[in-house]
MARMIMAR-684737 format. One record per residue (C-alpha): x, y, z; residue in one letter. Coordinates in steps of 0.2 Angstrom, whole numbers, plus 5000, padded with zeros to 4 digits. Layout:
! MARMIMAR-684737
XYZa;...
This chain:
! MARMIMAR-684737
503550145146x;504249995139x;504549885151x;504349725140x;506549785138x;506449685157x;505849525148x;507049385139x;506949345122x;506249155122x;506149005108x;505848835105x;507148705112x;507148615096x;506648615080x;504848615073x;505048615057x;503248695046x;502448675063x;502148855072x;502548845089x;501248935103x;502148975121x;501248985136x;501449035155x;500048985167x;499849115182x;498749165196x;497949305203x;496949325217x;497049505224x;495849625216x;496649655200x;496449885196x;497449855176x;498149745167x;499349755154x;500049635140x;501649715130x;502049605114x;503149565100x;503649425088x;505049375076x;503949335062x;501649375067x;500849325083x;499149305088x;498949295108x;497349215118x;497149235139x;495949095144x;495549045126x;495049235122x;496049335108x;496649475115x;496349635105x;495849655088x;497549645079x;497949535063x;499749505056x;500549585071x;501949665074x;501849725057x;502949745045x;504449855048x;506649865044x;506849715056x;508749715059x;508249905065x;506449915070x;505349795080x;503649875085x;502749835102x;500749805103x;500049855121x;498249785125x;497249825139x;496849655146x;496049685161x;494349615158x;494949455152x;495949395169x;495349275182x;496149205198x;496749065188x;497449105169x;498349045154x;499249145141x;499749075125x;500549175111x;500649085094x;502049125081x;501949105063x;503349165051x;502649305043x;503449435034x;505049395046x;505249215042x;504549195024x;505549165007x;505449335002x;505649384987x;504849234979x;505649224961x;507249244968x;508449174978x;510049304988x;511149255003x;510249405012x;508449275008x;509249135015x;509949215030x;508149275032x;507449125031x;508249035043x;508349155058x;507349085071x;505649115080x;505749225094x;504449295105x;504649425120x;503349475130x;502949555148x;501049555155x;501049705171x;499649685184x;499049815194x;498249775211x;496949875224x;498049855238x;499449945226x;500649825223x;501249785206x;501649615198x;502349595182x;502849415173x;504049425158x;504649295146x;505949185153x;506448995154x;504648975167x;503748985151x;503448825140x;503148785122x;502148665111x;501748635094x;500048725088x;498748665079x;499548805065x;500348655055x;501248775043x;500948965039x;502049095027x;501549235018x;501749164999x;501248995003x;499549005013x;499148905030x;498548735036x;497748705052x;497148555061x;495748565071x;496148405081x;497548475087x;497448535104x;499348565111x;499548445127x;501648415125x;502348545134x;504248595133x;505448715140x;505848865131x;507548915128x;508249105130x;508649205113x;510149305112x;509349445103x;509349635101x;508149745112x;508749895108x;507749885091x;506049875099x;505050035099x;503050055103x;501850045089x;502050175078x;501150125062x;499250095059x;498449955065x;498049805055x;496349755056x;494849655049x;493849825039x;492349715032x;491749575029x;491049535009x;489849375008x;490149254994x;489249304980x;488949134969x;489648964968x;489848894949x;490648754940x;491948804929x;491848724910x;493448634918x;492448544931x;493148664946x;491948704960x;492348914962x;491649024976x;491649194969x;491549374980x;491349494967x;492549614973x;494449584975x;494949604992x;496549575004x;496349475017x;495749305022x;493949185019x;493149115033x;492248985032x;490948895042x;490348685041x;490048555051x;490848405047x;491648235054x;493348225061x;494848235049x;493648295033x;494848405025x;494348585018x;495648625002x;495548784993x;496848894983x;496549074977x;496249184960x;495949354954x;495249334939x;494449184926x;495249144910x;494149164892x;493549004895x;492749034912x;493948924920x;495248944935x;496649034933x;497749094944x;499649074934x;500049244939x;500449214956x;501849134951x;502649034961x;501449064976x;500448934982x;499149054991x;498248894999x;497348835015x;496948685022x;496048645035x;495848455044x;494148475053x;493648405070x;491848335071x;490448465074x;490048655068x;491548755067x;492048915061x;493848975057x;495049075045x;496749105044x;497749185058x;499449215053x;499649255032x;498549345023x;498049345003x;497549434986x;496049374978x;494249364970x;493949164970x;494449024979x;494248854970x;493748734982x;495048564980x;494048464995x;492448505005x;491448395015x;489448405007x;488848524995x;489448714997x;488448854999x;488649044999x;488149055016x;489748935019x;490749095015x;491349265020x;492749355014x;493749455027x;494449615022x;496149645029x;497149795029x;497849965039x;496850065048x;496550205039x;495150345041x;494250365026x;494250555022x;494150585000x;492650534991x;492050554970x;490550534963x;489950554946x;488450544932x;489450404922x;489350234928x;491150164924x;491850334930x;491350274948x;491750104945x;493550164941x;493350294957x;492650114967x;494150004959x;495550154964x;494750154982x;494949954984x;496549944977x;497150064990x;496349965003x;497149794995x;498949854996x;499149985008x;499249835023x;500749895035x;501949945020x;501350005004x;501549874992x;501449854971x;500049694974x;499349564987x;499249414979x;500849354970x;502649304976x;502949464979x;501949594987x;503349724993x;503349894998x;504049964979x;504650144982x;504250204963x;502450144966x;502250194983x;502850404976x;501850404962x;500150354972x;500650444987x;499550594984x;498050504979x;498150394993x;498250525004x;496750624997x;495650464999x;496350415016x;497150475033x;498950405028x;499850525039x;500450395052x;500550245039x;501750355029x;502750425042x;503150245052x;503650165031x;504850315030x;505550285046x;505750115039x;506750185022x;507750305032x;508250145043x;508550055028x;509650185019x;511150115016x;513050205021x;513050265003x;511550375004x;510650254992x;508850214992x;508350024988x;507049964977x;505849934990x;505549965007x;505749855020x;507349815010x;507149635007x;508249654993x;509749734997x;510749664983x;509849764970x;510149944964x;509250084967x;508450164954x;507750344951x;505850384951x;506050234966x;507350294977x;506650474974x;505150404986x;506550474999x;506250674993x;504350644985x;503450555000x;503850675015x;503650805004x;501850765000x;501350705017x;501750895023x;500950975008x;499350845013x;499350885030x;500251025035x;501650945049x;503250995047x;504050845057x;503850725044x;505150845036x;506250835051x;506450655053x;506750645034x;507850775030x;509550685032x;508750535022x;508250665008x;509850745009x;510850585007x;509850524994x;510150704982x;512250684987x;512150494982x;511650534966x;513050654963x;514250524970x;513750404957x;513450494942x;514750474927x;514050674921x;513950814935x;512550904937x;511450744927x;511250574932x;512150464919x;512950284917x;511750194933x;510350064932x;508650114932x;506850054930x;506550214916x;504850244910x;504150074916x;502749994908x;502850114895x;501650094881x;502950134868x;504250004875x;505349934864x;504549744859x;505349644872x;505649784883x;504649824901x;505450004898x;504550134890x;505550224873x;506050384884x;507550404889x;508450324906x;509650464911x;508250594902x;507150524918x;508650514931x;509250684927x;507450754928x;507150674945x;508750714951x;508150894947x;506750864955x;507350804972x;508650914974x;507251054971x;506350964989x;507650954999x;507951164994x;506151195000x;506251075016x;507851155022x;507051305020x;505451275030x;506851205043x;507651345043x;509251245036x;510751315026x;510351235009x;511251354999x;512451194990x;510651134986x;510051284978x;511551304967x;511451124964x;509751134957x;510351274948x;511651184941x;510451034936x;509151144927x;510451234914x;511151084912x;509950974908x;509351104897x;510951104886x;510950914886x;509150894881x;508551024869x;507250904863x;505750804870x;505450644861x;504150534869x;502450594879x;503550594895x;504850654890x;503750814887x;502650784904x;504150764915x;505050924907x;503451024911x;503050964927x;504750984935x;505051174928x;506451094916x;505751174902x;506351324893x;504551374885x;503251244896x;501751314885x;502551284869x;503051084877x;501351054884x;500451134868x;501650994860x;501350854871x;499350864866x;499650864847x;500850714851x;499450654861x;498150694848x;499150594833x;499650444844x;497450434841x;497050514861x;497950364867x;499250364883x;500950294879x;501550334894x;502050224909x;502250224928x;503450404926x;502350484914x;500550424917x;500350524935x;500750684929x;500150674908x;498350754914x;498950884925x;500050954913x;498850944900x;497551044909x;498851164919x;498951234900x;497551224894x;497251064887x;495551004900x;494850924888x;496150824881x;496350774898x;494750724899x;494550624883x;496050494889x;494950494907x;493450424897x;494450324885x;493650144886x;494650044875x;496550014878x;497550074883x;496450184895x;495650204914x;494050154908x;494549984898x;495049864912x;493049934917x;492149874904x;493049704907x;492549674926x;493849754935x;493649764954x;495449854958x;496749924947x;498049834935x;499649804933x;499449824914x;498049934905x;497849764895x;498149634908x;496849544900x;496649574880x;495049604870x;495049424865x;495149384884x;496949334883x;498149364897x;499649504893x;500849364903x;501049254916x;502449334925x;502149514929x;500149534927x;499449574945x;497249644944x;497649734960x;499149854958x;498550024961x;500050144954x;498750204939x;497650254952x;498450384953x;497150474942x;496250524957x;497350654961x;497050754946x;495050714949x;495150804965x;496350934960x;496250984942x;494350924936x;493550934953x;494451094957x;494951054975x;496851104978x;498051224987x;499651314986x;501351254990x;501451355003x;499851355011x;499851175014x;498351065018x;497351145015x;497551295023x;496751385010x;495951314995x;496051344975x;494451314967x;494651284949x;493651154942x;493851084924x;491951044921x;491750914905x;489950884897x;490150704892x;490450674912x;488750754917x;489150804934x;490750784946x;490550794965x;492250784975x;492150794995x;493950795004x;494250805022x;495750915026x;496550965042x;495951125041x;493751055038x;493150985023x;492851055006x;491350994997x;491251054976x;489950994964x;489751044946x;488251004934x;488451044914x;486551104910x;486151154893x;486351324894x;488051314905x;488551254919x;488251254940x;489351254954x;489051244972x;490551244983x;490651225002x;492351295010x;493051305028x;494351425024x;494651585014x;494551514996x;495251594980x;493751554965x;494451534946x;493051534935x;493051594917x;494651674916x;494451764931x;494851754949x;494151814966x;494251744984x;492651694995x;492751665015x;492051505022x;490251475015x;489251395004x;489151454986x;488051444970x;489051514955x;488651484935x;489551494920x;488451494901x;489351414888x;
């Protein structure tokens, strides 16, 4: 129940300018207390202490969500952490909420962002033996100061003194402001996941003093010292060195990503509270003494998320890319799904979000992450059906694009094909729906998708000089997706039992004329996108022509963020495995394997975010953690692993085996965790063929040398010579 609807909106009575304010209300209870319970929210993050304890294990709440529509609710059980005599205090950063977002550019819709005001509502219910109830809400008896949180936003970073201990209480003041949008929590938690010791401390040629982890993580460092009063701890935030071996940290832009902290006098220990960053080092600007290691641990942030896909394999690099895919999940999948954690930006980007959806769904329990971020876009659809660029929509100025706005029909599609619930498809169906007739209302050219902006083949490596767009063809791609969705919104009807019959003969009406309008492929995904959404005529002929594009542009991808997630599964689909295989392996650029052998930790931006000759692609769109091209996972699992299912037997309900074994590999193992139990497969090439063992929970269909059989739950040994 949520009776925090009974509490007032309260803020401060003036303004504090950087300075986050901390509210408090001072109570007492002396019956026998049976439950207590503290309901909470913010405008902008909070963190809440009773009697100097923090109260549950939450970072960064309330989370991220379509604030003018959607404000979600922690509840804590806080029972154990009352006495007779008790002090709440609730301090409130800006956050997502407050923060000039996006960074590298400015919109009315930012500024009226920027300047709404801190708000806090909470109501804290008491229990009693004697059954009586008591329950204090926010309202004028509570008063505010300001914290020792001197400044905190998202891009920026966070200062904190130490010396500050609040003592100037004030009145609050009510907040006329909408209760209607609250709703429990819905999404994952955020939470602390891991903790990474510092690895080395080293002087840069530069004469910078760098703490290194080893691993790029999300989150925060937390550091401990003793010190004198008002010693001042300084340190900014990098992902990577420059070929020199110096600190570098340009492409964050115009992100300060910095803490300070002034120190009182003593051992202490403290991080961050209320922002969160995207890094590998810090540089330390000011510390008291001589550093350590021990002085440092890097505190891995993100959604709480059950792990429940794992790959292994005989080739080192293989698994580091498998490791770097799994981490860069981890580093951007924190409330919303967003392109990268580090720069001025980090935004829940709908193309990338659709095209990694399936793998990060295979590696981790994302039902409920992806179900309360869709929530969010169909909240944030606007009258016309359109989808934004990213969701939150923090940019609501911008056009939608296709491949992004088709988030709307790709997203709850997959999360029903990964785990099998069909009301992911009913709270998104008018959202999909509206998205399919947007497109028709738009275009200049029925039945395709011409004369609108778009992204196109982004980051394609056959771009134009100058260009972020790949060489394929905008309204080729929009016309294809547009296919594509209207296609999903046929099949969810259906399962929904809705009449989609206009859809059908939409689709219908896509395909032939698409067809007539593009008789030929030109570029690599032009070919993989024609394949892979039934658009064309003779698919065998257009993947058999794909690989000898493939082949003569020397085995190399020239594809981008529309081509590169599907390229290796039509390739092996007919019959091109090992083709498939040989762009895997590929370890100089542009391939999976080439940001490996040059340190990488997560997944980049660009296959050549930093060139041979240690160069940097750019300074102003070249994030090391940006996990779209982990989308290669997907086909390890389904196509070269052999773990997948049919459309209409979704997660998992029954499995098709049929691995793509490759010799240069070794051996592959694949375990995934389905709703349905977890399939285990293994394959070892030998020399005189190769082994596989397969463990199944459900009736299983087997494809191995051309031929086909099923298999109940079990373990299994089969073999195939060369």
């Amino acid at each position: 129940m949520m009776k925090i609807k009974s509490s007032q909106w309260i803020t401060v009575s003036r303004d504090a300018g950087d300075i986050c304010p901390v509210f408090r209300r001072q109570f007492a209870a002396e019956k026998e207390m049976v439950k207590a319970e503290l309901q909470v929210t913010a405008l902008g993050v909070y963190f809440a202490q009773i009697n100097g304890q923090r109260v549950g294990c939450d970072v960064l709440a309330p989370g991220w969500t379509s604030y003018d529509h959607r404000l979600q609710v922690q509840t804590y059980d806080v029972l154990d952490m009352l006495d007779k005599e008790n002090d709440l205090r609730i301090t409130v950063g800006r956050g997502w909420f407050r923060s000039p977002m996006p960074g590298w550019m400015d919109s009315a819709d930012k500024q009226r962002r920027y300047a709404q005001p801190c708000g806090l509502i909470a109501s804290l219910t008491i229990s009693y033996a004697d059954g009586t109830e008591e329950t204090i809400c926010t309202d004028e008896t509570w008063q505010w100061a300001e914290s020792a949180v001197r400044f905190s936003e998202i891009y920026d970073g966070e200062t904190f003194d130490a010396r500050v201990n609040p003592s100037i209480w004030e009145a609050v003041k009510p907040l006329e402001w909408s209760k209607d949008i609250l709703i429990p929590q819905e999404g994952e938690r955020i939470l602390e996941t891991e903790r990474v010791s510092a690895r080395r401390i080293f002087r840069t040629p530069g004469g910078d003093t760098v703490v290194d982890f080893g691993q790029e993580v999300t989150g925060y460092v937390e550091f401990t010292l003793c010190a004198h009063e008002g010693d001042e701890v300084l340190f900014d935030h990098a992902e990577v060195q420059d070929r020199e071996g110096n600190w570098y940290n340009e492409n964050y832009r115009s992100a300060k990503a910095q803490v300070r902290y002034i120190c009182r006098d003593g051992q202490q220990t403290w991080h961050p509270q209320l922002t969160f960053f995207g890094f590998r080092y810090i540089r330390l600007l000011s510390w008291p003494g001589d550093a350590c290691t021990e002085n440092f641990t890097a505190i891995v942030v993100h959604s709480e998320m059950q792990r429940t896909g794992w790959l292994k394999s005989g080739n080192a690099e293989v698994n580091q890319l498998f490791s770097n895919i799994v981490w860069g999940q981890r580093g951007n999948f924190l409330d919303v799904p967003t392109d990268c954690p580090q720069r001025d930006e980090r935004l829940g980007w709908t193309g990338d979000a659709e095209v990694f959806i399936k793998t990060a769904s295979y590696l981790f329990d994302t039902e409920r992450f992806f179900k309360k971020w869709l929530h969010d876009m169909a909240a944030d659809q606007r009258a016309s059906g359109e989808i934004g660029q990213i969701i939150p929509d923090v940019m609501p100025e911008a056009d939608g694009s296709s491949a992004w706005g088709d988030a709307a029909t790709i997203c709850p599609w997959q999360v029903y094909q990964t785990y099998g619930d069909k009301k992911v498809l009913e709270d998104q169906f008018e959202c999909m729906r509206k998205w399919v007739d947007f497109i028709g209302s738009v275009t200049k050219t029925p039945n395709l998708w011409t004369d609108h902006f778009h992204f196109g083949d982004w980051l394609g490596l056959d771009a134009p000089s100058g260009s972020y767009k790949g060489s394929t063809r905008e309204e080729f791609i929009a016309s294809a997706y547009y296919a594509h969705s209207a296609e999903l919104v046929v099949k969810a009807g259906k399962l929904l039992g809705r009449d989609v019959s206009a859809y059908e003969k939409l689709h219908q009406d896509i395909v032939k004329t698409f067809r007539a309008a593009y008789p030929d492929y030109r570029t690599q995904t032009e070919h993989v996108l024609a394949v892979h959404f039934s658009l064309a005529e003779d698919p065998q002929k257009t993947a058999d022509a794909l690989a000898d594009m493939v082949r003569k542009d020397g085995v190399q991808l020239r594809t981008g963020f529309v081509g590169t997630p599907y390229i290796l599964h039509v390739l092996s689909a007919y019959g091109h495995a090992d083709l498939a295989w040989s762009l895997v392996l590929r370890r100089e650029y542009p391939g999976w394997l080439y940001p490996v052998t040059k340190g990488a930790t997560t997944i980049w931006e660009h296959w050549d975010g930093i060139h041979e000759d240690g160069t940097f692609w750019s300074r102003d769109m070249n994030s090391f953690n940006h996990y779209a091209y982990g989308a290669v996972a997907d086909w390890i699992f389904e196509q070269a692993a052999g773990i997948a299912h049919a459309e209409d037997k979704p997660a998992f309900e029954e499995v098709i085996y049929a691995p793509h074994p490759d010799e240069r590999l070794g051996w592959l193992q694949a375990k995934l965790n389905t709703r349905h139990g977890t399939v285990s497969a293994l394959w070892v090439c030998q020399e005189d063929g190769v082994r596989y063992e397969l463990e199944t929970p459900v009736h299983t269909r087997v494809c191995l040398n051309g031929e086909e059989h099923w298999v109940n739950p079990g373990k299994y040994t089969f073999w195939t010579t060369k």
